[in-house]
C-alpha positions in Angstrom: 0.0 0.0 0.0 2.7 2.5 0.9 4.5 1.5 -2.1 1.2 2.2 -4.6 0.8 5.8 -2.1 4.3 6.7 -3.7 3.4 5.8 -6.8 0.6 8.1 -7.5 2.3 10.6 -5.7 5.0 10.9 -8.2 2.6 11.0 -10.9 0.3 13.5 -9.6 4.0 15.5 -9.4 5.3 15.0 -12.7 2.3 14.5 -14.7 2.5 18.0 -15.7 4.7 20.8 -17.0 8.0 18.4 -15.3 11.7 18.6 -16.4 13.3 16.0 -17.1 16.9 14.8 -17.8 18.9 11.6 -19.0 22.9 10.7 -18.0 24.4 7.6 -17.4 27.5 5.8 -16.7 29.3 2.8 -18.0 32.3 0.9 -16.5 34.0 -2.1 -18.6 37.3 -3.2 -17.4 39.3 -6.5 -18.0 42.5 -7.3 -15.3 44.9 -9.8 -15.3 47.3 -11.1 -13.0 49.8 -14.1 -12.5 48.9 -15.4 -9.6 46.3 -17.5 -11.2 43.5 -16.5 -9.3 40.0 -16.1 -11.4 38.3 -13.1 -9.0 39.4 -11.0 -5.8 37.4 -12.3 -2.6 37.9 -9.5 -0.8 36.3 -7.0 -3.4 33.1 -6.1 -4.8 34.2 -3.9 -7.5 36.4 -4.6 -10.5 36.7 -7.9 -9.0 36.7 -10.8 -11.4 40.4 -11.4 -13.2 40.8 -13.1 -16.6 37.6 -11.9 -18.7 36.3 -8.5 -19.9 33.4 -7.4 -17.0 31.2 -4.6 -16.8 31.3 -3.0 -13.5 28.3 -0.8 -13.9 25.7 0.1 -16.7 23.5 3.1 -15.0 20.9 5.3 -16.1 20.3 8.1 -14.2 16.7 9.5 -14.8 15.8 13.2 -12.9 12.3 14.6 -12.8 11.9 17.9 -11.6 8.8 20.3 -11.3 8.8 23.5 -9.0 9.7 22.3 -5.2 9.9 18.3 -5.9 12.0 16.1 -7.8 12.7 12.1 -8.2 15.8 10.1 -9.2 15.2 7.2 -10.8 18.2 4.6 -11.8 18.1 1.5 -13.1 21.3 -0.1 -13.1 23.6 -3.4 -14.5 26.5 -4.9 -13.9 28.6 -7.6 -11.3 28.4 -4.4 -9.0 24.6 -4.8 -8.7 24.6 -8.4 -8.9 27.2 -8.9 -6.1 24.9 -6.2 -3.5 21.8 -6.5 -4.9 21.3 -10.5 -4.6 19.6 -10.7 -1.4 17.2 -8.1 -2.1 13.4 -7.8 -3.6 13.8 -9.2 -7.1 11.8 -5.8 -8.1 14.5 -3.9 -6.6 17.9 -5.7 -7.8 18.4 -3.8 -10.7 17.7 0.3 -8.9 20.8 1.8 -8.5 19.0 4.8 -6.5 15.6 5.7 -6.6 13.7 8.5 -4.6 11.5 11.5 -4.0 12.6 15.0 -2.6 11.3 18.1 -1.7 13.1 21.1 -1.3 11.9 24.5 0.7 14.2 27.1 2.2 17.2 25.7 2.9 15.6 22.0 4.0 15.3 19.0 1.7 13.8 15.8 2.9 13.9 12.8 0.4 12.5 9.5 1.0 14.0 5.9 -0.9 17.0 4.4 -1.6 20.4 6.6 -1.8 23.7 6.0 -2.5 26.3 5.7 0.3 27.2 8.8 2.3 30.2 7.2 3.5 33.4 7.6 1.9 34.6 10.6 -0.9 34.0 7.2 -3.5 30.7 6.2 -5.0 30.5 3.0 -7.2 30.5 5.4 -10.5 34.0 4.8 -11.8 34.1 7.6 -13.6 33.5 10.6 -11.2 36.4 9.0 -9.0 40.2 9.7 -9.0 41.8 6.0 -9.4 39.4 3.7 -11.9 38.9 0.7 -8.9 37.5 1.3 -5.5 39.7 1.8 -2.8 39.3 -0.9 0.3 37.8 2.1 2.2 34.6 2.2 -0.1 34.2 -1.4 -0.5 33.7 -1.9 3.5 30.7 0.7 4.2 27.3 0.3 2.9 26.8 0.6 -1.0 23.6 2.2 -0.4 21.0 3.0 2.2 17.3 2.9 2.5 15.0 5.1 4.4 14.8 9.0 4.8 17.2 11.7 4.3 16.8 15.7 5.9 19.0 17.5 4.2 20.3 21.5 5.8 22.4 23.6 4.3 23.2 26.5 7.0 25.6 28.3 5.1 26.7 28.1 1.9 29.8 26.7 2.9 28.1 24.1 5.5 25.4 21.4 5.7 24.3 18.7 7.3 22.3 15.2 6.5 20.5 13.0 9.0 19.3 9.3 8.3 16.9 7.5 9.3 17.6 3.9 7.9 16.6 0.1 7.7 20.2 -0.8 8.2 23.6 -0.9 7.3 23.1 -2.2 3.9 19.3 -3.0 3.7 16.5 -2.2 1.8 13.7 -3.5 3.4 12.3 -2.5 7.0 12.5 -4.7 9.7 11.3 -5.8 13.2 14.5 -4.1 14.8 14.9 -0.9 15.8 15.9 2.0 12.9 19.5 3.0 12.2 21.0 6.6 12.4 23.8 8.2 9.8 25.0 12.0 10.0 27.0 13.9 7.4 28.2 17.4 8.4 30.2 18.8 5.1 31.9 21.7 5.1 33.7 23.4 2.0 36.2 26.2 1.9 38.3 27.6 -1.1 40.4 24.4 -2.5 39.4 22.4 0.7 36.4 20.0 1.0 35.3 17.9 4.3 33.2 15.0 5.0 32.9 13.3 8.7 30.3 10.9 8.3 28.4 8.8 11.4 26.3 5.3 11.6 24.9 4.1 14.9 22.4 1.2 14.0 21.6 -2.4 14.7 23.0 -5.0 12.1 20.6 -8.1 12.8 18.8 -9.7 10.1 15.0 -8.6 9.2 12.3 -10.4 12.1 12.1 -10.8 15.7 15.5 -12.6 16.6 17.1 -12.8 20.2 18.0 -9.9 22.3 21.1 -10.7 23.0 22.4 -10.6 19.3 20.3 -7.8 18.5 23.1 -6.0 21.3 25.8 -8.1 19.8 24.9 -6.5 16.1 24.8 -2.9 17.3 27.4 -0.7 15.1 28.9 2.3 16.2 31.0 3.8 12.9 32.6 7.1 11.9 34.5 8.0 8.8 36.3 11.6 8.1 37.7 12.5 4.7 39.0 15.3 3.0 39.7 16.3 -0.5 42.1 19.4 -2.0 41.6 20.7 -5.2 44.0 23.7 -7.1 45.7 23.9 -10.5 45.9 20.3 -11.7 46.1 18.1 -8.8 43.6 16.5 -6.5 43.9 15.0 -3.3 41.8 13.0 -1.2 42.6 11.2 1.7 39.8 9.0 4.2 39.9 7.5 7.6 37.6 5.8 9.6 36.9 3.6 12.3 34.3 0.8 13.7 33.0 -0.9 16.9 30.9 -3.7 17.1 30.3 -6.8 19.1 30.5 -10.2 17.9 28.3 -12.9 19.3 29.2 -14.5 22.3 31.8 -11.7 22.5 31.8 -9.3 25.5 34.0 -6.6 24.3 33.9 -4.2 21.4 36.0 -5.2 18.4 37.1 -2.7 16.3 38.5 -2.5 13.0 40.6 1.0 10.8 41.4 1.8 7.6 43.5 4.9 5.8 44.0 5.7 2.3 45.6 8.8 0.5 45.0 9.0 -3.4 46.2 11.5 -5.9 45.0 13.2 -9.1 47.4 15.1 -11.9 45.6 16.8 -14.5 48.9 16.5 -17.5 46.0 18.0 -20.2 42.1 18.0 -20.8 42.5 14.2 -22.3 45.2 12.9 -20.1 45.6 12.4 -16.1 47.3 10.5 -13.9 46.6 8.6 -10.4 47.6 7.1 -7.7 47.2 5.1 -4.2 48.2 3.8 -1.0 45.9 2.0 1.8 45.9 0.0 4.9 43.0 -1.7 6.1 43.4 -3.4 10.0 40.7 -5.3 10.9 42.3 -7.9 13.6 38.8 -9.4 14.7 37.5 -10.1 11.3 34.6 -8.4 12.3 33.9 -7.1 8.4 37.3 -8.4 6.7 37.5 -11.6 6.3 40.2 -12.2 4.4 43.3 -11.1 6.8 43.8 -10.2 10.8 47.2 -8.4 9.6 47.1 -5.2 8.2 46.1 -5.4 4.3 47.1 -3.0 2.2 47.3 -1.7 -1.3 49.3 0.6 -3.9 48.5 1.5 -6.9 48.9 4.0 -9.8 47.4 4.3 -13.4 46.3 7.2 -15.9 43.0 7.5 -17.9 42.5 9.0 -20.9 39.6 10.7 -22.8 38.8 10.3 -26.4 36.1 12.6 -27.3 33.4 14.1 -25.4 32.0 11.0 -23.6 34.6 8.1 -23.9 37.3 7.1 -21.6 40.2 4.5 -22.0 42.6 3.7 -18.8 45.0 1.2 -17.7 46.0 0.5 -13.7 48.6 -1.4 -12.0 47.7 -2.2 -8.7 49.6 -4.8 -5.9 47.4 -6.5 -2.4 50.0 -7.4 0.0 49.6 -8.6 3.5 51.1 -11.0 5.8 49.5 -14.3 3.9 49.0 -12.9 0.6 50.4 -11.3 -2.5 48.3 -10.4 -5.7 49.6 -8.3 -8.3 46.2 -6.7 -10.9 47.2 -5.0 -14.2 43.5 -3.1 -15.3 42.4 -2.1 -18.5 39.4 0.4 -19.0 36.4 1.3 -21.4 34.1 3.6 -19.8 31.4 6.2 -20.7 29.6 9.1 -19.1 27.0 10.4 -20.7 
């Protein structure tokens, strides 16, 4: 019922006199490596190694009319596939989809959103290196619920969440989550410090004692510099959670600095270095060492909407090595 509500509520919006607008984004990429390994366990992104894969295929889809507007995005890809799995099979293939309203200086939306956390979205193309940095591939992809949005100076605004989850689209028999953004911008100088205080547990009535175990206590600060032709952006962040049977808090960090060099308008260069330390394995399964990366690569544009890259990049920890040479074809449109 709420579902049909929204519907003809977006229609009695847009029916008339609406703007509307089409962009999209595509993200191929093919990577190799001699290690012999067919895919990267520990990421989501530009994962699979030894065939061409398409990241993402997205259409983004704006209505706007006077005080409201809607994003609609139907998206493609291994990235969808690999988050979207578990979800409403009407609802695996929406990148983003939501109404807003905006008065003043206020806008509240309500719908699915793409994750606040983190300078990097899963559009390649709007991002300094081509692949996802550890950082962005251990927060949530996306989050479902309702978004206030403030802006109390032109330099500074804040967003407040009200969620289903971590990572979850539909409601369940828990309690809500919470997420914060404040963002302030100055000159050359941009800065994010993002929160998440929610309960993890999966949809129903389940225990109490692991609906305390599966409360999440996360914060993430980033900040990004911008003059002439470089770019830098750099992220930190940290969690606490308790695992079951566990009467402590377990934590896990993670740091990453990236670059940007802007040589002309077809050519730039990039480059990376990250840690991730999770020694509980409380989201990382794949090490209780510190994990890092490096990387470095240069994409280049041919034309007004086509982009062809290459990256090197090198996983090392403790119990495991992986060199990944990356090859790019991507669009924006």
């Amino acid at each position: 019922m709420f579902r049909f509500f929204l519907v003809l509520v977006f229609f009695q919006v847009f029916a008339t006199s609406a703007q509307f607008s089409l962009s999209g984004t595509y993200d191929g990429y093919v990577a190799v490596s001699k290690k012999g390994v067919s895919s990267l366990p520990f990421m989501v992104s530009h994962a699979k190694i030894g065939a061409y894969e398409i990241n993402l295929l997205e259409l983004e889809l704006r209505f706007t009319h006077n005080a409201w507007s809607a994003q609609f995005s139907p998206a493609l890809g291994s990235y969808m596939q690999n988050n979207f799995a578990l979800e409403a099979s009407h609802r695996r293939y929406l990148y983003e989809s939501y109404l807003q309203y905006a008065q003043g200086k206020n806008e509240w939306a309500i719908g699915t959103f793409s994750s606040p956390y983190t300078q990097e979205t899963p559009r390649g193309v709007d991002q300094i290196s081509a692949t996802r940095s550890l950082a962005a591939e251990y927060v949530p992809y996306y989050v479902s619920g309702l978004r206030w949005t403030r802006s109390w100076t032109s330099q500074f605004k804040t967003q407040l969440f009200v969620t289903s989850g971590w990572q979850r689209l539909l409601l369940s028999a828990v309690r809500p989550s919470f997420g914060l953004l404040f963002q302030y911008e100055k000159k050359n100088w941009k800065y994010n410090w993002s929160h998440f205080y929610g309960d993890l547990a999966p949809t129903g009535k389940i225990d109490p004692l692991l609906v305390q175990n599966r409360w999440r206590f996360f914060q993430e600060f980033n900040i990004g510099y911008a003059k002439n032709n470089w770019t830098l952006q750099s992220c930190v962040y940290g969690g606490l959670q308790k695992q079951t049977g566990a009467s402590q808090l377990k934590f896990w960090l993670q740091g990453n600095l990236q670059a940007s060099y802007t040589v002309n308008d077809q050519l730039s260069l990039n480059a990376r270095s990250e840690i991730f330390y999770d020694p509980s394995m409380v989201v990382f399964s794949t090490a209780n060492t510190p994990f890092t990366s490096v990387s470095s690569g240069f994409m280049y544009q041919l034309g007004p909407v086509l982009q062809v890259g290459q990256e090197i990049r090198y996983f090392l920890s403790r119990q495991i090595e992986i060199p990944v040479y990356y090859s790019f074809l991507r669009l924006k449109f």
